[in-house]
N, C-alpha and C positions, 0 to 999 in steps of 0.2 A: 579545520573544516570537517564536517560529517561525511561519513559514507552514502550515508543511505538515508531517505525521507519515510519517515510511516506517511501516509496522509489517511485520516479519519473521516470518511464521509457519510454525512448523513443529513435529511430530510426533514424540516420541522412537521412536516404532515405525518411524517411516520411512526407508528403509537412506539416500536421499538426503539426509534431512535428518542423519541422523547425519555423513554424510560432510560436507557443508556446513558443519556446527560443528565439526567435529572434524579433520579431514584435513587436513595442512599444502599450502599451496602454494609456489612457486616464490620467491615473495616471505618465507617464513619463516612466515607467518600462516592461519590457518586461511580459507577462504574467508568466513564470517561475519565477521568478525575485520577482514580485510580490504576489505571493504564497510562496515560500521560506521569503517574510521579515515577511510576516503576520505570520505564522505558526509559527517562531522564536520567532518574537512582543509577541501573543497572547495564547501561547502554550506548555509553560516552558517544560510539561512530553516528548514533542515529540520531535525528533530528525530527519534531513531531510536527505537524501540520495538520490544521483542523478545516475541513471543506465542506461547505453548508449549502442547500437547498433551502431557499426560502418559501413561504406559501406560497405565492406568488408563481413559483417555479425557475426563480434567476439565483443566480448563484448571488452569493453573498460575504465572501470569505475574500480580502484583500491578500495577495501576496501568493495566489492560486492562478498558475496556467492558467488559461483558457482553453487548452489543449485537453488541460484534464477533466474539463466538465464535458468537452466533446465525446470521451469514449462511451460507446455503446451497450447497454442492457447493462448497467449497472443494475445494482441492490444495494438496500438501504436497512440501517448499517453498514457499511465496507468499508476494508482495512487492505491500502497499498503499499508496496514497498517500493522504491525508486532508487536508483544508484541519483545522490543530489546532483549531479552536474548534469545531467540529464534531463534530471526533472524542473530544475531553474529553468533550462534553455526549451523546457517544452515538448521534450520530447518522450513520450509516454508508451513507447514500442517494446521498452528493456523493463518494466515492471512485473511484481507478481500480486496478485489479490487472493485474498484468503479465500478460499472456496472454488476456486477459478482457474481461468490462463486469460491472459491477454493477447490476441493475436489481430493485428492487422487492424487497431484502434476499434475491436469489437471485444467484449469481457465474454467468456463464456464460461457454464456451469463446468466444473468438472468431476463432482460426486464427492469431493475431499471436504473434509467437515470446516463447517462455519461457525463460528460461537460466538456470545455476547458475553463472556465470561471473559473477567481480565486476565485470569493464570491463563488458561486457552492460549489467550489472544498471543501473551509474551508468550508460550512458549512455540507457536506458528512463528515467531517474529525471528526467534531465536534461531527457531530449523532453517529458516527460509534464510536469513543472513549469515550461518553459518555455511549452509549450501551454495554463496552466491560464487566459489571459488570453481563452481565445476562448471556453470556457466560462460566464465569471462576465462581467455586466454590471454597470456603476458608475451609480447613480443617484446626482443631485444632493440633498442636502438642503434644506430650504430657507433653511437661513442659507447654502448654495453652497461650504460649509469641509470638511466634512467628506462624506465617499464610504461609501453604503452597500452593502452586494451586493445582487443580486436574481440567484435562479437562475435559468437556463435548461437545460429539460431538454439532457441532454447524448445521447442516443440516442434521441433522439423520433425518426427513421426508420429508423433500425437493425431489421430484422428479424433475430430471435435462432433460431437453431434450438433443440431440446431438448439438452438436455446430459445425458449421462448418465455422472458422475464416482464 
């Protein structure tokens, strides 16, 4: 089983995200296209998911929380990372998004760069999952075999400004 979910969200109204899925690149591959083979290629723990806004304005993507179209001031394009067992059972508290911090089922700006660029993307994917160990604390069981998590707020000093997306 995976570690970690990317999930891909993006807008069919939005010219960026069209371009995203749709516009070839250099490589022959659509910029989505080519972030989804790399992540797959290079990335065994992580699992990809793809979450769509339809014209309409309803989500449209089978196998996606409901929790996760809940969170607030998203952007379109965005790129989340999820610990999977978390993210199956809905719970969208312990995530990170490219550009951002998620706190309290609210997305906010954080000034850290966003790209549509696929090297970018993996190599954000790459920091962010390789940093997810100073996040998450391993407590012993008490047979001493097995490791449990135990959160640790992740922006408990972070002062957020208002975002207004």
């Amino acid at each position: 089983m995976s570690d970690l979910t990317l999930v891909i969200f993006t807008w069919d109204k939005c010219n960026h995200c069209v371009k995203f899925k749709n516009k070839l690149n250099e490589s022959g591959m659509t910029s989505m296209d080519e972030l989804i083979y790399n992540v797959n290629k290079n990335m065994p723990n992580i699992v990809v998911r793809k979450a769509n806004i339809d014209g309409k304005g309803d989500p449209n993507e089978a196998g996606i929380p409901k929790s996760f179209y809940n969170l607030e001031k998203s952007w379109f394009p965005s790129f989340y990372l999820f610990p999977t067992n978390e993210f199956n059972s809905g719970n969208m508290t312990n995530g990170k998004v490219m550009g951002g911090v998620i706190s309290n089922n609210v997305i906010y700006v954080d000034g850290s760069k966003r790209s549509l660029n696929p090297k970018e993307i993996l190599e954000w994917i790459e920091r962010e999952s390789e940093s997810r160990d100073k996040y998450i604390q391993y407590e012993e069981d008490e047979n001493e075999k097995n490791r449990k998590y135990a959160r640790i707020p992740r922006y408990a000093d972070y002062s957020m400004r208002l975002n207004k997306i």
